[in-house]
N, C-alpha and C positions, 0 to 999 in steps of 0.2 A: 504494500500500500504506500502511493506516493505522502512524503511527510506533511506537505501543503495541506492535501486535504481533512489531514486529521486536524491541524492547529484551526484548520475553519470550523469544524464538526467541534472540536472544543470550544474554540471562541463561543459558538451560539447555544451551548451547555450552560458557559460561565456567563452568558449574558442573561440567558433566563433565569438563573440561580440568584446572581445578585441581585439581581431587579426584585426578585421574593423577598429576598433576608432584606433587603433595605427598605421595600413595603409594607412586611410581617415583623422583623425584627430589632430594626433599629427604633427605639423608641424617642428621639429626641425630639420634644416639642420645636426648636430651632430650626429645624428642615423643613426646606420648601417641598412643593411636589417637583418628583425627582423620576426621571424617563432616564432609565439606559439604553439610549440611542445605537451604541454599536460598540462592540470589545473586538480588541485585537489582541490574536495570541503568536508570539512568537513560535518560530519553526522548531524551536528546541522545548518547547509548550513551560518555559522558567519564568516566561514575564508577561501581565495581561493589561493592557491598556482598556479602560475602563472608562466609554465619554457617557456622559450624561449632560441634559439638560434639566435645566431649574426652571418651574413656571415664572415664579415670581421673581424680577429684576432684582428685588431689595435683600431676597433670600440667597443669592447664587455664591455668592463668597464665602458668605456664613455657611453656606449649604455644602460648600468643596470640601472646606477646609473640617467638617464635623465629617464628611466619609473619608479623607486623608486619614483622620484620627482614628479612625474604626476602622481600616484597612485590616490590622492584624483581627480584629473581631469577623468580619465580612471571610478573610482566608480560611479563619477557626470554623466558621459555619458551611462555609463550603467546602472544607475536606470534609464531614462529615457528610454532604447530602452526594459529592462525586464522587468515583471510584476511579480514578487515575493515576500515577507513579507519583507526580508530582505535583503540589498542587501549585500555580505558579504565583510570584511576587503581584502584587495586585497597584496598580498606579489610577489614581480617577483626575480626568479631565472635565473640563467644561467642553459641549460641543458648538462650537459655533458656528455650525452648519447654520440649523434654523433661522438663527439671528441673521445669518450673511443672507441667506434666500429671500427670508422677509426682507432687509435693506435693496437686494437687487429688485425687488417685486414693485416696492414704494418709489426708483427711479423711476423703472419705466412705467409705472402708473403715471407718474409726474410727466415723463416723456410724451406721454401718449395724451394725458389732458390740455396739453400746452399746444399740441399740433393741429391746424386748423385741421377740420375733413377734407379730405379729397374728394372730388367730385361723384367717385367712386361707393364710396360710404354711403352719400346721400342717395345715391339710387338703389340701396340695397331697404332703405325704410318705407 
């Protein structure tokens, strides 16, 4: 079995898994609501990049920096529910996917409200 495909088949193990234990077990009133967007795991399956998204703006720092801290908790909870050799070092990011798409969406909203219609337009009404 090629090694790629197994660190992807882990990735989305360990993306489902966190996403539980940080919805079922992290109890910290301080947390925003928190979407694990996409985990990366390394081809050697020792290191997993872990992005999430924060709803709320005001919460996303506070909100990193509290699963930073629970990492080693988030690892302990997930060797017990995977069965794997290793279970790998756990790192969480903010994703700024979302944020960058909504921002390109709202130019060309702007783009698009700013530009007269074409003649073309008006014959489609």
């Amino acid at each position: 079995m090629h090694p790629y495909k197994r660190s992807i088949r882990v990735s989305d193990l360990i993306k489902e898994e966190v996403a539980d234990i940080i919805m079922h077990r992290l109890k910290d009133p301080r947390l925003g609501f928190i979407t694990v967007t996409e985990t990366r795991v390394s081809n050697d399956l020792r290191h997993a990049k872990i992005f999430v998204s924060v709803l709320e703006d005001a919460k996303k720092d506070e909100s990193l920096k509290i699963l930073i801290s629970s990492a080693r908790f988030i690892r302990s909870e997930l060797a017990q529910r995977v069965k794997i050799k290793f279970i790998p070092e756990l790192v969480f990011k903010l994703d700024a996917s979302i944020e960058y798409s909504a921002k390109i969406n709202k130019m060309l909203n702007n783009i698009k409200s700013s530009t007269p219609p074409s003649h073309d337009d008006e014959n489609l009404t």
